[in-house]
N, C-alpha and C positions, 0 to 999 in steps of 0.2 A: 590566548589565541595560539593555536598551533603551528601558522606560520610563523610568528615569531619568537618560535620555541630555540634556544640557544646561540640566540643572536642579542647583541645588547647592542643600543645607542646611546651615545654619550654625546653634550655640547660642553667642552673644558675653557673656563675662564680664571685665568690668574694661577693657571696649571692645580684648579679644583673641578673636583664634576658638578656643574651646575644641578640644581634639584630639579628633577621636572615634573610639574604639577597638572595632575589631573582636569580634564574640560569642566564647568560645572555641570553643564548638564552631554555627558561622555554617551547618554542613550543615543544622542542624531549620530552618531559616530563612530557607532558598534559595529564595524566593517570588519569581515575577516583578513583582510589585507593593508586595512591603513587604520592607523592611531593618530590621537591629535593631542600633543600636549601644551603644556607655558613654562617657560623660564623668565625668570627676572633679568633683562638690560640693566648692564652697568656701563653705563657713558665712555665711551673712547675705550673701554676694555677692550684688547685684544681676546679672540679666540680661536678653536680649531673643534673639528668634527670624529669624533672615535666610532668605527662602529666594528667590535669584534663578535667572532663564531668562538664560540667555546666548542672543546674536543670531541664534542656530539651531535654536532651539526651534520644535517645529511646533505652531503652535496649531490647527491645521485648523481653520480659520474660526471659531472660535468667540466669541464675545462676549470672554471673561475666564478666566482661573486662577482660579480660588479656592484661595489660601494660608489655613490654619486651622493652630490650633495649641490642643491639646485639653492642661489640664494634668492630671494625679494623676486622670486619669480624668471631665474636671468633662465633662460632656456638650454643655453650651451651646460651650464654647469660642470663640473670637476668629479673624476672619478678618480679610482685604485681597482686593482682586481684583486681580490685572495682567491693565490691556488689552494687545491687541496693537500700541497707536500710544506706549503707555509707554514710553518710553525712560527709562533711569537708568544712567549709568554705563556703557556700551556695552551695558547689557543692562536688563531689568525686574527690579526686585526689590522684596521688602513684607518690611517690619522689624514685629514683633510684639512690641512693649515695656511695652505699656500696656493694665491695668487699667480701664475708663471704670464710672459709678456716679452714679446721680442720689440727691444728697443731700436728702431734704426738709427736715431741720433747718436744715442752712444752706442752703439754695431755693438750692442751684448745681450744677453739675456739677463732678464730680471723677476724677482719674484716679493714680494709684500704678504703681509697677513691680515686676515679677516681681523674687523674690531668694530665696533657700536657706534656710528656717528650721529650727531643731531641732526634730527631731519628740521628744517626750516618752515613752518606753517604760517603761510599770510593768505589776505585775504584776496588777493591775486598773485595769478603766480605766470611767468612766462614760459617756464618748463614744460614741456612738450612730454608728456606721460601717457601712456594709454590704459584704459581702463583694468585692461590684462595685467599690467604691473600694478596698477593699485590695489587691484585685488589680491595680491599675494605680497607686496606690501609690507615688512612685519612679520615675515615667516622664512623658516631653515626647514627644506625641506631634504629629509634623510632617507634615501633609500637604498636599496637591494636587491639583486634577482640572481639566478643561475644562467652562465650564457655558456653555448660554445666558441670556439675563436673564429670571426670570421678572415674576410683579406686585411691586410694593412690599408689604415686609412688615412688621411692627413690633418694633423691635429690643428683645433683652430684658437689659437694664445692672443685673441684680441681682451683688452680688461672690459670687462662687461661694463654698461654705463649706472653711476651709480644716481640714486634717486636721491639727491640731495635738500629739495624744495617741492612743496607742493601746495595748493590753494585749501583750504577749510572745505569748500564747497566739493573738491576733488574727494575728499577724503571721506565725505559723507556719515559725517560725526564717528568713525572709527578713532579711538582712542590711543594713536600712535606717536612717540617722541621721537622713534629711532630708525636709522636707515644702515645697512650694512654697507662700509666703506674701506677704503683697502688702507693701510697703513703705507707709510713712503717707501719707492721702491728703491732695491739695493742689488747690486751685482748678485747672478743665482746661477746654477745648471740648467743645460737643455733638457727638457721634459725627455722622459722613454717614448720610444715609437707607442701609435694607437696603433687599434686594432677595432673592427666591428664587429659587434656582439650580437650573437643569435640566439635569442631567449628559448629555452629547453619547451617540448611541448607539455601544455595543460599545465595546471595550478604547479606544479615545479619551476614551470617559467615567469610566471607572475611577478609584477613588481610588486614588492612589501614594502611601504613608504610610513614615514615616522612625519608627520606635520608639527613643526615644533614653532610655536609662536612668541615669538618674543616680546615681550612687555614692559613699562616701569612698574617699577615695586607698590604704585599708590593705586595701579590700574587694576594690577591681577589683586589689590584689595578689594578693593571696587568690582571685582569682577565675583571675589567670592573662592578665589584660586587659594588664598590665602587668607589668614586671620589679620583685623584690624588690631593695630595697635593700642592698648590701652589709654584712651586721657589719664594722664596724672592730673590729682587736684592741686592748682594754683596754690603755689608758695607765698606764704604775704614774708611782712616782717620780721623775725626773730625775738624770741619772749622767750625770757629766763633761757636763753644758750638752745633755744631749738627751734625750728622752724616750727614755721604754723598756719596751718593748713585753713583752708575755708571752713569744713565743720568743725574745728575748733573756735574759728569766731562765731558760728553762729551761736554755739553753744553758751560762750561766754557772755555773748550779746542776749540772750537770753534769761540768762542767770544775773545778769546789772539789773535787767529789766526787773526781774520777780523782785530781788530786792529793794531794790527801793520800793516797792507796792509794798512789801513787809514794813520798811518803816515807815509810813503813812501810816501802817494800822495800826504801829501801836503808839504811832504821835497820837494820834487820835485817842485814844483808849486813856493815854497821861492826862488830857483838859481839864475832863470834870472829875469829882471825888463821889461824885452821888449817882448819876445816870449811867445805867447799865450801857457797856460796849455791846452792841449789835455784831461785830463779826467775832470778837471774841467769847461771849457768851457770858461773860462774869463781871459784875458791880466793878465799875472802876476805883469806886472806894477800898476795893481789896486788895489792887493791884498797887504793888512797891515799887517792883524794877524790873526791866525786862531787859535779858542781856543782848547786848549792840548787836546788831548784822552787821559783819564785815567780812573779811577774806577769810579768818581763821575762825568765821560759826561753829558753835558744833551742828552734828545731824541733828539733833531735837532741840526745838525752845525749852528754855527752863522758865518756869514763871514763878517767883515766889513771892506765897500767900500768906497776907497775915490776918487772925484770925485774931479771937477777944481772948482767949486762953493760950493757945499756942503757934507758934509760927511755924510751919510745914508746906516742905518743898516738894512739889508734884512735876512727872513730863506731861506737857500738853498732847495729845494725838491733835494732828494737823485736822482742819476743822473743814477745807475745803479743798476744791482741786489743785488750786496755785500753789498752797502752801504744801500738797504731795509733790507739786510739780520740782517747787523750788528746793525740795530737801533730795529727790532724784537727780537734780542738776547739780547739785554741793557734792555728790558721793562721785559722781564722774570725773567733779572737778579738783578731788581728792588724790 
């Protein structure tokens, strides 16, 4: 979008730039003047709000930017100007980290930092909310315009109220943990004089606004913002010094099973010395020994034959599906 061409917004948590991830569905939203993103809520995290002009930004003559940054919907909101003689960094930037608050008790000024509080969900709630705050609820919203400087005006440093509690019903299944809450306050500086700002005429004056939504990490799952995390398959017990996973038992539960159905057949097959075995196909009178099924099988049955002149040992080819099954399930378990 070419309004927000050399302009970046950043939301910094644990002095990193949070990711910010795209809407899933970013088509309702295709505005030439506003974006909507998600970052992931980290619980009681402190943060702050970056939003710099790289050295190619057009300010068309204007006085100043005004960077604002409106929280959970509070109206007064917090701004900075960047002039255009601002240098920072190769470029202008305004950091929004601070709370400001004239205390009368302790006659000082004071100032706190933005951070992620839990928001409280019951099924009633006494909190006197208005629908206008819950709809915004769960959102940083980042903007900017071109102003000229108007008169001096008088700044208003009351702490916005924060949304601490709200009812299920209030919420209307929006999928929200977090509420934006000030960190304790601490002796700070008097804020700089304001000033009223008079937006430039036509799309030069325009506010450019970033909607940035903040979320838990399970939600912007759930939302699709983000990839779910893989199930690992359940660890059982430890066999021979390694762990062992569910399709390894079933594997091995498998392969008990075939075997022992092997030796039934060839218990069977030992009985009689004159009646031809049925599964195995050969006069049980011929048959000597069949070597044991156990852990250390090899891949092929050996049968060995004795005949009226000479005694010769032959591989059987497996004669049915179980017995392919079971010498498939020997060579994995090899």
């Amino acid at each position: 979008m070419t309004h927000f061409q050399a302009a970046r917004f950043e939301v910094v948590i644990a002095n990193e730039s949070s990711p910010m991830y795209d809407e899933p569905d970013a088509s309702n939203h295709d505005e030439p003047f506003t974006q909507q993103k998600y970052i992931e809520a980290v619980a009681d995290a402190t943060f702050s709000i970056k939003v710099t002009l790289d050295p190619d930004f057009d300010f068309a003559n204007c006085d100043a930017v005004r960077a604002k940054v409106n929280l959970d919907g509070d109206l007064r909101g917090w701004y900075q100007d960047l002039k255009p003689r601002d240098v920072f960094g190769g470029g202008r930037q305004a950091c929004l980290d601070t709370i400001t608050r004239w205390c009368p008790e302790a006659g000082q000024w004071q100032k706190a930092s933005y951070s992620f509080g839990k928001l409280d969900i019951k099924e009633a709630s006494d909190s006197r909310v208005s629908r206008e705050q819950i709809s915004s609820l769960g959102s940083i919203r980042i903007s900017f315009r071109r102003i000229y400087f108007g008169a001096p005006t008088e700044g208003q440093y009351q702490t916005p109220q924060r949304i601490s509690e709200v009812s299920e019903k209030m919420l209307k299944g929006k999928s929200i943990q977090h509420s934006i809450a000030p960190t304790a306050f601490v002796k700070g500086l008097p804020p700089p004089p304001t000033v009223a700002a008079i937006p430039l005429p036509g799309d030069l004056g325009r506010e450019v606004v970033v909607n940035v939504l903040y979320r838990s990490k399970s939600t912007l799952q759930m939302l699709g913002c983000i990839p779910r995390s893989p199930s690992p398959q359940p660890i059982l017990r430890p066999q021979n010094g390694r762990a062992t996973t569910v399709a390894d038992t079933n594997v091995k539960e498998e392969l008990r099973t075939l075997r022992v159905s092997s030796e039934d057949l060839f218990r069977e097959a030992a009985h009689s010395d004159d009646v031809q075995s049925p599964r195995l196909g050969l006069p049980n009178s011929r048959i000597e020994r069949v070597l044991p099924l156990g852990p250390m099988l090899n891949r092929n049955n050996v049968v060995q034959l004795r005949g009226s002149n000479v005694n010769e040992k032959m591989e059987r080819t497996p004669s049915n599906e179980s017995e392919i099954k079971l010498q498939v399930l020997l060579r994995q378990s090899t």
